[in-house]
TORROVO-549920 format. One record per residue (C-alpha): residue in three letters; y, x, z. Coordinates in Angstrom, 1 decimal, m for minus. Example, Ala and Ser with C-alpha at 12.3 -4.5 7.8 and 13.67 -1.06 7.14 Angstrom:
BEGIN
("ALA"; (m4.5; 12.3; 7.8))
("SER"; (m1.1; 13.7; 7.1))
This chain:
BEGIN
("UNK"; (8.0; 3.1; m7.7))
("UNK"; (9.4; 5.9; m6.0))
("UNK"; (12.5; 7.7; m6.9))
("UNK"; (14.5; 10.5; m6.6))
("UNK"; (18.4; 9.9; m6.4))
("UNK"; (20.5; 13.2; m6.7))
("UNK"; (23.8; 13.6; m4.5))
("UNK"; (24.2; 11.4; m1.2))
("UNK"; (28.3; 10.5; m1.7))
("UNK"; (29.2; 6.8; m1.5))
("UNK"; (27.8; 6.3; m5.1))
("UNK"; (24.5; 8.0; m4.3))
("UNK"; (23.8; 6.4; m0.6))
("UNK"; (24.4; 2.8; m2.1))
("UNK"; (22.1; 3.5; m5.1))
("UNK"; (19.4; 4.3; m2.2))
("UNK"; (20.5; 1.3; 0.3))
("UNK"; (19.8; m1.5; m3.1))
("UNK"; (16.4; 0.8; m4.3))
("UNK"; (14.9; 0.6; m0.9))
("UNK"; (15.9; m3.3; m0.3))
("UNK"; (14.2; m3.8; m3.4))
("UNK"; (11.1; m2.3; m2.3))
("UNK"; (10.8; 1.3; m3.6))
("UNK"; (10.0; 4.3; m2.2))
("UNK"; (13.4; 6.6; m2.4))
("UNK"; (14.4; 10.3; m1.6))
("UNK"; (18.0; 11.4; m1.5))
("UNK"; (18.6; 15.1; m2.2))
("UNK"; (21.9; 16.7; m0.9))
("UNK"; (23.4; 20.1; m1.0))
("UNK"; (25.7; 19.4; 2.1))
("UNK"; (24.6; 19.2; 5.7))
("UNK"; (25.3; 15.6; 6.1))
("UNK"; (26.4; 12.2; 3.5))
("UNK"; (30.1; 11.9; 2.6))
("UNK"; (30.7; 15.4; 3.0))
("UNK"; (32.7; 16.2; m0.3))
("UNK"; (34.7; 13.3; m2.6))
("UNK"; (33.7; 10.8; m0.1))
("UNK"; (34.9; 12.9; 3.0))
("UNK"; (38.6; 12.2; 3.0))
("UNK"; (39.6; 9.6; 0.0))
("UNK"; (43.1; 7.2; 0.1))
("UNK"; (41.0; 4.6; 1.9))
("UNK"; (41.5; 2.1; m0.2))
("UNK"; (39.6; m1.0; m1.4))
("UNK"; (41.3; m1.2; m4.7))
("UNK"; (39.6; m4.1; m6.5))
("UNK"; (43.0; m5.3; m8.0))
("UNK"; (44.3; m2.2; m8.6))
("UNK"; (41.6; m1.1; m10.4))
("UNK"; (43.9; 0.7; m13.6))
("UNK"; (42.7; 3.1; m16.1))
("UNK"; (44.6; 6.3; m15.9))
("UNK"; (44.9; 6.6; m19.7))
("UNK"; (47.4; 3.6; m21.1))
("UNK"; (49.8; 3.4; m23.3))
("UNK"; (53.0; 5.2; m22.5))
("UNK"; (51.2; 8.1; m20.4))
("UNK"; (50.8; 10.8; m22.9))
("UNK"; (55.4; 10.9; m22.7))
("UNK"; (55.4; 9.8; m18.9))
("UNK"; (52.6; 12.7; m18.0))
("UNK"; (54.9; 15.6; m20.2))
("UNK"; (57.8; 14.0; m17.6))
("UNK"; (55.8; 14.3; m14.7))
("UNK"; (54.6; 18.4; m14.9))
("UNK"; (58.7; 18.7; m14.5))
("UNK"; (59.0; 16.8; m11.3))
("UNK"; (59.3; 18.4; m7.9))
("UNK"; (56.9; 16.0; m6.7))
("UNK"; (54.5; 15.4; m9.3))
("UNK"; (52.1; 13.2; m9.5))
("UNK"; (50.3; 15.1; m12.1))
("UNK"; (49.4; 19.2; m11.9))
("UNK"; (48.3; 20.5; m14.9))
("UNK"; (46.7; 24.0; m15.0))
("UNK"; (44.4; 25.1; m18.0))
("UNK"; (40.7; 26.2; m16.2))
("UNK"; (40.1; 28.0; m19.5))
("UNK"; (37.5; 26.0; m20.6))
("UNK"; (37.1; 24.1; m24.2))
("UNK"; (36.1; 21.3; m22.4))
("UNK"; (39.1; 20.6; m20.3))
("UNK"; (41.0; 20.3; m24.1))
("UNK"; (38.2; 18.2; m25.1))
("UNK"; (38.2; 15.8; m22.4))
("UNK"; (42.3; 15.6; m22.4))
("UNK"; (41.7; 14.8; m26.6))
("UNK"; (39.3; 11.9; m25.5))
("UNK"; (41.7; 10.7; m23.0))
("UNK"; (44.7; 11.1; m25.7))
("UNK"; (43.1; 8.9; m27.7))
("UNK"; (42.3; 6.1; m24.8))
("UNK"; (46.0; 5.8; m24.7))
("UNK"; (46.5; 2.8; m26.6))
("UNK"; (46.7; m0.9; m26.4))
("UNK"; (43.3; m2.0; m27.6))
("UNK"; (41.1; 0.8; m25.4))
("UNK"; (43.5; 0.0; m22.3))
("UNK"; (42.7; m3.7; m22.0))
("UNK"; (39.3; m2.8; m22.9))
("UNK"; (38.4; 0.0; m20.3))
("UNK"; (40.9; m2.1; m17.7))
("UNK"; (38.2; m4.9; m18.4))
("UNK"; (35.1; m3.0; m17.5))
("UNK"; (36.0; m1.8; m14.3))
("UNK"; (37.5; m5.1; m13.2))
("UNK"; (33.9; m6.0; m14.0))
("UNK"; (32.5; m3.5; m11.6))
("UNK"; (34.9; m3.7; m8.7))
("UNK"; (35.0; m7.3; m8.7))
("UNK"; (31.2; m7.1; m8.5))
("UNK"; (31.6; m4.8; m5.5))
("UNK"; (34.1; m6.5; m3.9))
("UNK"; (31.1; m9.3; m3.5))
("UNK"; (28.5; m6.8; m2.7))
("UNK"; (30.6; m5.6; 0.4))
("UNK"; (30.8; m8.9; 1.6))
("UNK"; (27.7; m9.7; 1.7))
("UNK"; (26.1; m6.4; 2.9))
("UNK"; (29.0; m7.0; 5.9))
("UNK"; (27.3; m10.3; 6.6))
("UNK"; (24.0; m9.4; 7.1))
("UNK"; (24.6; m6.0; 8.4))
("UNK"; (28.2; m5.9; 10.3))
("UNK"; (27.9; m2.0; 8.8))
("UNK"; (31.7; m0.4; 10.8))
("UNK"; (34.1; 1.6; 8.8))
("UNK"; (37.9; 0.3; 10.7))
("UNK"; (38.1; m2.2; 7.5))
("UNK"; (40.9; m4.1; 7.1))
("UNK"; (41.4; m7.1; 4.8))
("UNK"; (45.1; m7.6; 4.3))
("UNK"; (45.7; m6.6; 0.9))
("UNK"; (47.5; m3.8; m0.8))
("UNK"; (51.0; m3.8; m1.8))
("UNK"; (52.0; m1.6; m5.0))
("UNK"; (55.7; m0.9; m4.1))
("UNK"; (58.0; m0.4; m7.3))
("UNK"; (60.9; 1.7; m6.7))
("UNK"; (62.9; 0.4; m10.0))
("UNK"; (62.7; m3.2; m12.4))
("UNK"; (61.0; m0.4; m15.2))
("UNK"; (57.7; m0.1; m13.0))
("UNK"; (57.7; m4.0; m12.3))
("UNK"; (57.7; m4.3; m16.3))
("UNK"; (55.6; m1.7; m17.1))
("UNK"; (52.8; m3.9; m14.3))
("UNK"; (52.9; m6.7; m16.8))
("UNK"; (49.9; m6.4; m18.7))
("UNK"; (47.9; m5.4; m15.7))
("UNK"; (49.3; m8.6; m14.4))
("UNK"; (48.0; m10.4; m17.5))
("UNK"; (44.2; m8.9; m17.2))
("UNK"; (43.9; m9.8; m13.4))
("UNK"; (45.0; m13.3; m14.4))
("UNK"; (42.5; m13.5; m17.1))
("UNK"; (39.5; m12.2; m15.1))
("UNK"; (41.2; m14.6; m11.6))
("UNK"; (42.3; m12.1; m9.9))
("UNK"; (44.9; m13.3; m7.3))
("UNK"; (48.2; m11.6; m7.0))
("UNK"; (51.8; m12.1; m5.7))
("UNK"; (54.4; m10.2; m7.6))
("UNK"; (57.1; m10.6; m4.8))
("UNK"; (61.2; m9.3; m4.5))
("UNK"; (62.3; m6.8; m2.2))
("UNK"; (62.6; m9.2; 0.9))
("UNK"; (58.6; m10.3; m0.1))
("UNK"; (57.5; m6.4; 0.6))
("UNK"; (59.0; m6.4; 4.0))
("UNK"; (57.6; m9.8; 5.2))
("UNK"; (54.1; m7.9; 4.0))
("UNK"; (55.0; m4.9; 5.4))
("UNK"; (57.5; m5.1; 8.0))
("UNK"; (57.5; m1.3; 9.1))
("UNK"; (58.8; m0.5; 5.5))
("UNK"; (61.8; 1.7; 5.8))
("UNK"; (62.4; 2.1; 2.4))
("UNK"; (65.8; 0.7; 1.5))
("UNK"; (65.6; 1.1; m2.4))
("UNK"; (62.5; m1.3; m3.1))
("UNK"; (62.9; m3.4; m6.5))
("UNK"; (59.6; m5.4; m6.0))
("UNK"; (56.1; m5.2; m5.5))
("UNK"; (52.7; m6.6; m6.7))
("UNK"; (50.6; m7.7; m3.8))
("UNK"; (46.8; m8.1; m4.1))
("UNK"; (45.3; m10.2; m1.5))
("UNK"; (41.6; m9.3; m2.2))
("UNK"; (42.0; m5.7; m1.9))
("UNK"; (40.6; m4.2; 1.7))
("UNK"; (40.7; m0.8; 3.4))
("UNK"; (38.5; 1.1; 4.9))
("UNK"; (37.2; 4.8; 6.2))
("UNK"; (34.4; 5.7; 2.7))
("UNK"; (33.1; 8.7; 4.9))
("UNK"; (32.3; 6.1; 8.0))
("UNK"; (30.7; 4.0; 6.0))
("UNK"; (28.8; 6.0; 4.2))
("UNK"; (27.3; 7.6; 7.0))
("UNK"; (26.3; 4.1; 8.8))
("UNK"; (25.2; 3.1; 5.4))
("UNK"; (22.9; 6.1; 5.1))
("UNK"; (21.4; 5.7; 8.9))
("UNK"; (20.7; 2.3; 7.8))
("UNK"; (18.7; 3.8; 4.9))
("UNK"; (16.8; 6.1; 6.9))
("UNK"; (16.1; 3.5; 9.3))
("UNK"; (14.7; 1.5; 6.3))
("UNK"; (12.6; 4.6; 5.1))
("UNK"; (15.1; 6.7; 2.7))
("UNK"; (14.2; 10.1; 3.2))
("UNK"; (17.1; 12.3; 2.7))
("UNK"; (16.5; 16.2; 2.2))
("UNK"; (20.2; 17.6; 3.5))
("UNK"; (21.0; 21.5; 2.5))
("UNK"; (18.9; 21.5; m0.5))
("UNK"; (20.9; 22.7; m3.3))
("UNK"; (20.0; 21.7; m6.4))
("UNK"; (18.7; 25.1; m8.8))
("UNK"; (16.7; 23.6; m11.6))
("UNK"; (15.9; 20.0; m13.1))
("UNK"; (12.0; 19.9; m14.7))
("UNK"; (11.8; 18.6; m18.4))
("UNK"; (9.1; 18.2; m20.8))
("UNK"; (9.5; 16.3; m24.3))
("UNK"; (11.9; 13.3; m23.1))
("UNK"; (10.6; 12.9; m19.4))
("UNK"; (12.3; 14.8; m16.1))
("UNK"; (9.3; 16.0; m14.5))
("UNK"; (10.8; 17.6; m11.3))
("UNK"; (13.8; 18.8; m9.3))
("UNK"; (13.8; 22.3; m7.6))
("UNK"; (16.1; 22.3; m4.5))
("UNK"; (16.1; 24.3; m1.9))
("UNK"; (13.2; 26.7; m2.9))
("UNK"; (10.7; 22.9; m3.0))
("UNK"; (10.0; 21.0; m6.3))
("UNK"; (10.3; 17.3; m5.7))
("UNK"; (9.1; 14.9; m8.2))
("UNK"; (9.3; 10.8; m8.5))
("UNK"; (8.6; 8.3; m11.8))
("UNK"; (12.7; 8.3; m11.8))
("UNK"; (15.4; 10.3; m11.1))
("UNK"; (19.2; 9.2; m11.2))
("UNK"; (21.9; 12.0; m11.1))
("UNK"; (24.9; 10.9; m8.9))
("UNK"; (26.5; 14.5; m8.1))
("UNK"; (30.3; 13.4; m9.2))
("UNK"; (32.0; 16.3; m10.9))
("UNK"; (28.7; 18.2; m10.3))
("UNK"; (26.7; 16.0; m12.6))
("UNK"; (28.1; 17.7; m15.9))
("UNK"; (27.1; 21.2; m14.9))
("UNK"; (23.7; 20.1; m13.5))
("UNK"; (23.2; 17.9; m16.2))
("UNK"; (24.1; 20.6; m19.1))
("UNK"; (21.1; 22.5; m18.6))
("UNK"; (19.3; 19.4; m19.9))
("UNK"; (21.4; 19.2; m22.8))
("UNK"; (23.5; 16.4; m22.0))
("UNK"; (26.9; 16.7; m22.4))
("UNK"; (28.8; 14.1; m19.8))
("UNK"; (32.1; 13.5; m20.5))
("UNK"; (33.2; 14.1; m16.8))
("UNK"; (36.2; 16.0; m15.7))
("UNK"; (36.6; 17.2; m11.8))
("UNK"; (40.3; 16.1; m11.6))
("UNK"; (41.5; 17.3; m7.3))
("UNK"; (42.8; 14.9; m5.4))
("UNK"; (44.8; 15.7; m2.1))
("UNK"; (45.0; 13.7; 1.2))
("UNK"; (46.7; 13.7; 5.1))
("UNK"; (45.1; 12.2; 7.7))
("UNK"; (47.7; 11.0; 10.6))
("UNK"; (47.2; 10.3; 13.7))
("UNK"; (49.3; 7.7; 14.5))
("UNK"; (51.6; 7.7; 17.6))
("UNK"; (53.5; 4.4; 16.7))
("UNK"; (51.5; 1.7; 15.4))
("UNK"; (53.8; m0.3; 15.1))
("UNK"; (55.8; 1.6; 12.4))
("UNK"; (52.7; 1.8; 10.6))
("UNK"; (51.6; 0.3; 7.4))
("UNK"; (49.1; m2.8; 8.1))
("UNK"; (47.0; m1.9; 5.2))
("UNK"; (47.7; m0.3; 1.8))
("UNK"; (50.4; 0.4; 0.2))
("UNK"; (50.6; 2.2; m2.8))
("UNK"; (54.2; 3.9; m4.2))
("UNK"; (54.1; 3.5; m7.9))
("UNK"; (56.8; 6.0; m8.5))
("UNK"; (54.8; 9.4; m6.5))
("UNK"; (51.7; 7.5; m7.2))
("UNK"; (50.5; 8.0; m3.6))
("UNK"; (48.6; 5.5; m1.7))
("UNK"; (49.0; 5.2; 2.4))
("UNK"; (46.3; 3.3; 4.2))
("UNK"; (45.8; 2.3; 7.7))
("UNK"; (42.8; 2.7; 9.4))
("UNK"; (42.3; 2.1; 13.2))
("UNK"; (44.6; 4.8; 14.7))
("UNK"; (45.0; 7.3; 12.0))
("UNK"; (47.2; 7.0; 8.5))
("UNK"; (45.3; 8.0; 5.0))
("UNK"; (48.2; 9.7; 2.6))
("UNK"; (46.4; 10.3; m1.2))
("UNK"; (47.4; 11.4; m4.0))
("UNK"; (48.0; 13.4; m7.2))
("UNK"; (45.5; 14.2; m10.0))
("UNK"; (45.3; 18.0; m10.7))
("UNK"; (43.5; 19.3; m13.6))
("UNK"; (42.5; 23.1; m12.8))
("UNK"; (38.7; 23.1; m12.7))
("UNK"; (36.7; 23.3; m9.3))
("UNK"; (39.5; 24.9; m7.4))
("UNK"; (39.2; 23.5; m3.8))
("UNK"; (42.1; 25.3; m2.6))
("UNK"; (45.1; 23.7; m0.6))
("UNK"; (48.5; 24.0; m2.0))
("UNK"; (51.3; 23.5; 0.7))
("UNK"; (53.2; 21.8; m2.4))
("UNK"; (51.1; 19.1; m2.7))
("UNK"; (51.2; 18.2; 1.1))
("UNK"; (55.0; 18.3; 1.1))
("UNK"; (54.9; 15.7; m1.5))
("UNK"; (52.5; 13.8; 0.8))
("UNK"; (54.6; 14.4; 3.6))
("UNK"; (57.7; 13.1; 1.6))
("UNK"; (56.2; 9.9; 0.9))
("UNK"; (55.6; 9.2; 4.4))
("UNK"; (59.1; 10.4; 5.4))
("UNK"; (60.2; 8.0; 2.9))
("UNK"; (58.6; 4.8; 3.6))
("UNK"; (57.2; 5.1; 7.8))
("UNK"; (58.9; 8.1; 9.2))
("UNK"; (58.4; 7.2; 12.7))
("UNK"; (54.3; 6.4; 12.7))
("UNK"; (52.7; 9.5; 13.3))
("UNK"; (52.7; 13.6; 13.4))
("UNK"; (52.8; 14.8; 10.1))
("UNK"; (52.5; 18.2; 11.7))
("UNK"; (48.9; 17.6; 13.1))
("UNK"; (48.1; 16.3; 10.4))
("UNK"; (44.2; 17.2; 8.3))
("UNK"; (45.0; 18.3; 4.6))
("UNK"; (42.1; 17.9; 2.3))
("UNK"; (41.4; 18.2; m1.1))
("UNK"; (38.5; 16.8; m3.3))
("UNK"; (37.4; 16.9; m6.9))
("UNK"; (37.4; 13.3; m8.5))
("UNK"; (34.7; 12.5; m11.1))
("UNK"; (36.8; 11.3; m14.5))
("UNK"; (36.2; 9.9; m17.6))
("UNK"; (38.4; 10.1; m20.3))
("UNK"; (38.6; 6.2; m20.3))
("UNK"; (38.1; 5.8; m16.7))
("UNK"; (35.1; 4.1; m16.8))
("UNK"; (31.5; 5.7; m15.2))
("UNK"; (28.8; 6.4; m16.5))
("UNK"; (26.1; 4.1; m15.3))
("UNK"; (22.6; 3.7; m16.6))
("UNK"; (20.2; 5.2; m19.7))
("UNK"; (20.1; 8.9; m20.8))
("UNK"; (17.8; 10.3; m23.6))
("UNK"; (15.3; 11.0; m21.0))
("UNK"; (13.2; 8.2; m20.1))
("UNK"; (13.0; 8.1; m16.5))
("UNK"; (16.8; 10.0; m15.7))
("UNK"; (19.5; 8.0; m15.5))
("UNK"; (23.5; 8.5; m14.5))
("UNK"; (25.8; 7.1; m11.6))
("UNK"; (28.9; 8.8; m11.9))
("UNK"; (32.4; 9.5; m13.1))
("UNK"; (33.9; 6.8; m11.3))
("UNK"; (37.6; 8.8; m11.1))
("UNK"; (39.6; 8.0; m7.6))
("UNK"; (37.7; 4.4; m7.5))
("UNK"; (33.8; 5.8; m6.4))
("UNK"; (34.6; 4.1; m3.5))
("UNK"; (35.9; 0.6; m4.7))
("UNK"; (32.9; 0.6; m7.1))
("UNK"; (30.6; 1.9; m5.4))
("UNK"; (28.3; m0.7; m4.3))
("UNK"; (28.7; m2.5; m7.5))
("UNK"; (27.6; 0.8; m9.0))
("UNK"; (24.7; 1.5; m6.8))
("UNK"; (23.4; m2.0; m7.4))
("UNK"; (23.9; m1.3; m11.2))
("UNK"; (21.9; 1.6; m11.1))
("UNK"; (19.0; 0.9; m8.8))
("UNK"; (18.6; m1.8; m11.3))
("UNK"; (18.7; m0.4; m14.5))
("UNK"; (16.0; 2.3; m13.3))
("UNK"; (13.8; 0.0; m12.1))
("UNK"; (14.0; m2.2; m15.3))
("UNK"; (15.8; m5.3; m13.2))
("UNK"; (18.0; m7.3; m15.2))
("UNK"; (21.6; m6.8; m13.6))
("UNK"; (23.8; m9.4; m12.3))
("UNK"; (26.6; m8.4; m14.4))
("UNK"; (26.9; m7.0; m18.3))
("UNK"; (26.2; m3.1; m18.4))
("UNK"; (25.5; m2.3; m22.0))
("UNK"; (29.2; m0.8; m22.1))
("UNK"; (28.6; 1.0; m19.1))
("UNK"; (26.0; 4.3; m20.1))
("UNK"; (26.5; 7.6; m21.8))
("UNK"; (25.7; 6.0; m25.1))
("UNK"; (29.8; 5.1; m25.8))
("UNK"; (29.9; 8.5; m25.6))
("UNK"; (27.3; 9.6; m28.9))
């Protein structure tokens, strides 16, 4: 079978790794020059597999209203004027609730767990290089409200066996001794969460594809997807058609707009993220591996000899530009907590546009065309699922029974 997978980000270039291991013959069109060149270039690094949290929960619609008053906000509002951008917030509105929390928390435990085992394996019989770490991530709380308002995330990981550690001030220091923080109430540690560099990766991981026989087709932008009654008969990128018995769109925030032409209408918001890259001058005042402040929301993760700083969720449309705000409240955060590991000054600021669901869950699997299926929307956890997602989707297009329960997963929650 031979097919066509669309976009070559983390989601993309595992989709091709599991559809060439299971013996089919697989292209890879991408607009950029090289893999891992837009959401996957420059992510918080994390391996979140226990943090894995919807964004909409109860309590957020009051604590987002506080937020847009902050100096260092973890949310940015700014209306794109679009009707979808007050669509999509409706649908997330009304994800904010008890019932729909533990439900879409459940689903992408599902996945993340699942690729927490995939990464494993494919690190056993590949030794693939991307400075991981498996130590963990701590989620610092700054007051007792945060470490109650982690309770019923606490009570899903323990139902799905999840390990975690909810530990006292003095437990965050033995984890992370370079803290400097003195005003630390708790924190939940996750001891089967890793780090990692998703761009690194991603890149090995597609060399091992081509290697294997993937043919990617860099610089091709994609102008035009082929239809005729409910079969994609074509892609046109790059002034070539390309054809294959399947095609599966994994373009992140791109996949509405290409998609739209089709008539499908994905629920998929591009919500900007923002990240530093330190070089580190002091390892030793240096995180070990993740930690994650629960009151800015920003994550800090330690590769090799550099510091990832993430952050924020802005909702302005495909605006790519770089707001000197938003790195002072990256630059804040590190103040805060390791002051003394690196220069902030030389720092690389980059910005990316997140693929989001309303309920935080992607979009893996059928669409009303027979042979074009969906691997996106995974929000600021493409990486963390994204081998689990790949596997999901290579299997679902080639008619494979997955490993784990995906009849939640597809646009159809959606109609």
């Amino acid at each position: 079978m031979k097919v066509i997978v669309m976009g070559a980000g983390i989601t993309g270039v595992a989709t091709a790794w599991y559809l060439n291991r299971a013996g089919h013959e697989v292209e890879v069109i991408e607009r950029a020059a090289d893999a891992a060149a837009e959401t996957s270039f420059a992510n918080a690094g994390q391996l979140s597999y226990g943090y894995t949290t919807p964004w909409a929960a109860p309590g957020i619609p009051f604590k987002a209203f506080k937020w847009l008053f902050r100096r260092h906000s973890p949310l940015i509002f700014r209306p794109d004027g679009s009707l979808f951008q007050l669509r999509w917030l409706w649908q997330m509105l009304q994800n904010c609730n008890e019932a729909a929390y533990i439900r879409n928390k459940e689903r992408m435990v599902r996945i993340s767990e699942y690729s927490r085992a995939l990464l494993a394996q494919l690190q056993d019989e590949t030794g693939i290089a991307f400075e991981n770490r498996r130590l963990g991530t701590l989620q610092l709380f700054r007051s007792q409200k945060e470490i109650d308002q982690a309770a019923k995330d606490m009570r899903v990981l323990a139902d799905f066996g999840v390990p975690f550690e909810l530990l006292d001030a003095s437990g965050c220091l033995r984890q992370e001794p370079a803290l400097a923080l003195q005003e630390i109430a708790g924190g939940l540690y996750l001891p089967h969460d890793a780090t990692g560099d998703c761009r690194l990766f991603t890149l090995n991981l597609a060399k091992m594809c081509e290697q294997a026989g993937v043919v990617f087709h860099y610089q091709r932008e994609i102008r035009h997807i082929e239809a005729a009654s409910n079969r994609i008969g074509g892609v046109a990128a790059g002034g070539e058609m390309f054809s294959a018995d399947a095609y599966i769109c994994a373009l992140g925030s791109f996949s509405r707009p290409q998609l739209a032409q089709l008539g499908i209408r994905l629920p998929v918001y591009p919500v900007k993220g923002y990240s530093l890259t330190v070089p580190l001058s002091n390892a030793d005042k240096a995180p070990r591996s993740t930690v994650l402040d629960e009151t800015y929301k920003v994550a800090l993760t330690r590769f090799d000899n550099r510091l990832r700083v993430g952050g924020m969720a802005e909702l302005s449309g495909y605006r790519l530009q770089l707001k000197p705000k938003c790195r002072d409240t990256l630059e804040t955060v590190v103040r805060e907590l390791f002051p003394d590991c690196g220069s902030l000054q030389n720092a690389e600021f980059w910005s990316g546009l997140r693929p989001m669901t309303p309920d935080s869950t992607p979009l893996i699997g059928a669409t009303r065309y027979a042979n074009l299926f969906t691997n996106t929307g995974h929000g600021t956890l493409g990486w963390t699922m994204g081998l689990g997602s790949g596997k999901l989707a290579a299997d679902l297009t080639t008619g494979v029974r997955p490993d784990i329960e995906s009849s939640d997963l597809s646009l159809i929650r959606y109609l």
